[in-house]
N, C-alpha and C positions, 0 to 999 in steps of 0.2 A: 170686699176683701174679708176673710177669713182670718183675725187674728188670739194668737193664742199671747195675753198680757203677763211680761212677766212680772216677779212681785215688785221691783225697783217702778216699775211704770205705775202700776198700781196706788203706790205709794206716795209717789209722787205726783200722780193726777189729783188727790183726794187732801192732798196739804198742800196745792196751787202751788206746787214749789217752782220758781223758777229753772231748775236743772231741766224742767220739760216743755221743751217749745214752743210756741203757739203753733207750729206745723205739724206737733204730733197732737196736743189737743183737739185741734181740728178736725183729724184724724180717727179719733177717739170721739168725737161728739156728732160725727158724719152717722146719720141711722142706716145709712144706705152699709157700714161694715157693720159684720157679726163679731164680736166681742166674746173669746174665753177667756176664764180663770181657774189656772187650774187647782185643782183640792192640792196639791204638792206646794201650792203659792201659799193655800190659808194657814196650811199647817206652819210652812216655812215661818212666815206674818206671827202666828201665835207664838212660835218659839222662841222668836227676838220682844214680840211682847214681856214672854212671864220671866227672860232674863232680866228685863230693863233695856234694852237694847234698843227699841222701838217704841213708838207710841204711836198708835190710831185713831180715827176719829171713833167714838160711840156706835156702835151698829154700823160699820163698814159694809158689811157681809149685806144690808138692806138698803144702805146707799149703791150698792153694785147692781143688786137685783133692779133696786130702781130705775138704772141706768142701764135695764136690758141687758147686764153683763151676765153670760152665761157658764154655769161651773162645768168643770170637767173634772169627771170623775178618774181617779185611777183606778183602769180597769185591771183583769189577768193578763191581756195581751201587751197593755203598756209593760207593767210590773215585769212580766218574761224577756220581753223585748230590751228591755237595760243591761239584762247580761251581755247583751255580744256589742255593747255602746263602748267605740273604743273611749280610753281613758284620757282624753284631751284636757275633757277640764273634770275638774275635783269634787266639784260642789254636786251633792245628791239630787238637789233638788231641780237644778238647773240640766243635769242630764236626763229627769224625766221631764219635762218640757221639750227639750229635743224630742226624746222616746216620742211624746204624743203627737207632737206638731208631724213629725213624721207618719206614725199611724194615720193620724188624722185629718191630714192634708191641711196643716194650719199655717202659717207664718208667724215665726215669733219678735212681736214688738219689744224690744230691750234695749239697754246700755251698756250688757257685757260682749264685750268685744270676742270672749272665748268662745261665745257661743256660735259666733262665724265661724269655727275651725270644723264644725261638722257641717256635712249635705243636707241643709236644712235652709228653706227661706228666711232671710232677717229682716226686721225693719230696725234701722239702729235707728236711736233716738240722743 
């Protein structure tokens, strides 16, 4: 499986939080799926950092790599393609995730519920 992790999973895989399953762990520690993350997650991640809002472990960004988690870049094609994303849900960041999982034929692993309101594969978690 082909998934694109959004930041809430991320986050939650990386502080054992229990809000993430042992069925999506699983999931997530299976080599046999391809793991992205998009650059729209890190940035998203930094931002509630330098509010205070967030706190990560030290070198996240190397705990992912290590874990074969692979970035996705946002390209021109994503970035273009958000204009005609209808306006379901609000949050920027979470619409380009849709944008790419779409471009990119990914599935996106999440907890937000809005993001089932577009044609897009989910894994809810």
């Amino acid at each position: 499986m082909r998934l694109l992790l959004d930041s809430n999973v991320v986050v939650w895989a990386l502080s054992k939080s229990d809000r993430l399953k042992r069925s999506a762990m699983d999931i997530l520690e299976n080599p046999a799926n391809d793991l992205y993350f998009s650059i729209a997650g890190v940035w998203e991640i930094g931002i509630k950092q330098s509010t205070g809002k967030l706190k990560m472990p030290d070198g996240y960004l190397s705990i992912l790599r290590d874990q074969s988690v692979k970035f996705l870049p946002i390209s021109i094609e994503h970035a273009y393609a958000a204009r005609s994303l209808p306006r379901l849900h609000k949050d920027p960041f979470d619409r380009m995730l849709v944008v790419q999982a779409m471009i990119e034929d990914l599935t996106i692993m999440t907890h937000d519920e809005m993001i089932q309101a577009y044609a897009v594969p989910c894994l809810m978690v």
